[in-house]
C-alpha positions in Angstrom: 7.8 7.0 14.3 9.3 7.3 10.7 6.0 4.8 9.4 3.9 8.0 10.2 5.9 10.3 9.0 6.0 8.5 5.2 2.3 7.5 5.4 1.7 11.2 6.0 3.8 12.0 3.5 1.7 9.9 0.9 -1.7 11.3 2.1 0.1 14.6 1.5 0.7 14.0 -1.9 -2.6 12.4 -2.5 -4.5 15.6 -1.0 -2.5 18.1 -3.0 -2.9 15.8 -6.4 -6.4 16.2 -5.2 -6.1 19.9 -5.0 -4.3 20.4 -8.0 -7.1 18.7 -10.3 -10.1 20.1 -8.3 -8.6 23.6 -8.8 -7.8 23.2 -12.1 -11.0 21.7 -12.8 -13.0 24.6 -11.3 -10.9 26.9 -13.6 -11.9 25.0 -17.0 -15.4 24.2 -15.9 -16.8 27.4 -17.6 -16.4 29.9 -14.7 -13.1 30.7 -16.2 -11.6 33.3 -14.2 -14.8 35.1 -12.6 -14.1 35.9 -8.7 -15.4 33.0 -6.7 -14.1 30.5 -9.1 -10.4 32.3 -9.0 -10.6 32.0 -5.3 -11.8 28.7 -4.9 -9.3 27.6 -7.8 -6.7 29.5 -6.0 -7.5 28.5 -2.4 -7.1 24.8 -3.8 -3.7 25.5 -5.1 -2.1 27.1 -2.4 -3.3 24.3 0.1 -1.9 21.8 -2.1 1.4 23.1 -2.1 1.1 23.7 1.4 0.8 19.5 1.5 3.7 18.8 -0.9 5.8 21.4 1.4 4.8 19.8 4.5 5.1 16.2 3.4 7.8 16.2 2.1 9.2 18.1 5.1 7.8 15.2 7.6 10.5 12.6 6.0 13.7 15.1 6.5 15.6 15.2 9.9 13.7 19.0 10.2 11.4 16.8 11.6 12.4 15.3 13.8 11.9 16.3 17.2 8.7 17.9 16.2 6.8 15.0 15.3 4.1 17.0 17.8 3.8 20.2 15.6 3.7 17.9 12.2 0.9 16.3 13.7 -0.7 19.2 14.8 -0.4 20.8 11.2 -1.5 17.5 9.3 -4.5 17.5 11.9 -5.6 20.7 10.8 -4.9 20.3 7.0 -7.7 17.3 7.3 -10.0 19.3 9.2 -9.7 21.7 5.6 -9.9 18.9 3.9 -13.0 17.5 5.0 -14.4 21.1 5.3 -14.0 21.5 1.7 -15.0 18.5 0.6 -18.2 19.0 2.1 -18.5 22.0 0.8 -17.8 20.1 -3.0 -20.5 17.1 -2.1 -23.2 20.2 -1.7 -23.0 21.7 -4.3 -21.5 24.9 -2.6 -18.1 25.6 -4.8 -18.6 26.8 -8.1 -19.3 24.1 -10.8 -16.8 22.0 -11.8 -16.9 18.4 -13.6 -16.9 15.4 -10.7 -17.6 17.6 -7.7 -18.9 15.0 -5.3 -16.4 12.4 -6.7 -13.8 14.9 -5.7 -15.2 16.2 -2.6 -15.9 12.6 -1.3 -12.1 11.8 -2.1 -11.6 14.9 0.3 -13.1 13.6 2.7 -11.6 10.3 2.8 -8.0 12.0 2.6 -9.2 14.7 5.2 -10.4 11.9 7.4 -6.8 9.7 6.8 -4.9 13.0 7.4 -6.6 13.6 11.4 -6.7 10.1 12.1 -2.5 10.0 11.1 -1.5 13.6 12.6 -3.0 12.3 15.8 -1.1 9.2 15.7 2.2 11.3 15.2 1.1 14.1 17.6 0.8 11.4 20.1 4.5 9.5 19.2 6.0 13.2 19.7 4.1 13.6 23.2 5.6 10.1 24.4 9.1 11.7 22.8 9.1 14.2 24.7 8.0 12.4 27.7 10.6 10.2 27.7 13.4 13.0 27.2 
């Protein structure tokens, strides 16, 4: 169980590098801090430090136990991430300097982050089936 737990922990960290750099690139690339941009920049932030918090969370004895709900949770922060990384490859966030580079990172993270939340969400369903 604990090999899911640390390879979510590292696509954790690799999404909310991600993040981090993507937001702050939207910030410097011209828009400054017009609306959209602040909220897309913004957005970006707070999802990366939602992955840090949560990764780093997966590899302390708070989870365990609830394996399920970090699965869940890591599910659904790949669904954003692939949402949003989409969203980069069109053209639909405001402009910003490597946009499909950094959208089509998304989506590999997004798509690394569902495939190993349901692999952990599963390992907590045959947890608690055992109990």
């Amino acid at each position: 169980m604990r090999r899911y737990s640390y390879s979510g922990l590292l696509l954790s960290l690799l999404g909310a590098i991600l993040d981090f750099a993507s937001g702050t690139s939207i910030l410097m690339g011209g828009m400054g801090m017009m609306g959209g941009a602040f909220i897309w920049a913004f957005t970006l932030y707070a999802l990366g430090a939602l992955l840090v918090i949560t990764g780093f969370l997966e590899v302390t004895p708070v989870a365990m136990g609830r394996m399920r709900i970090f699965g869940l949770l890591m599910m659904v922060y790949g669904v954003i991430m692939l949402v949003i990384g989409w969203l980069m490859i069109m053209g639909i966030t405001p402009m910003m300097a490597g946009a499909q580079l950094s959208g089509a990172g998304m989506l590999i993270i997004g798509l690394g982050m569902i495939i190993n939340g349901a692999l952990m969400a599963r390992e907590g369903l045959m947890e608690c089936s055992a109990m």
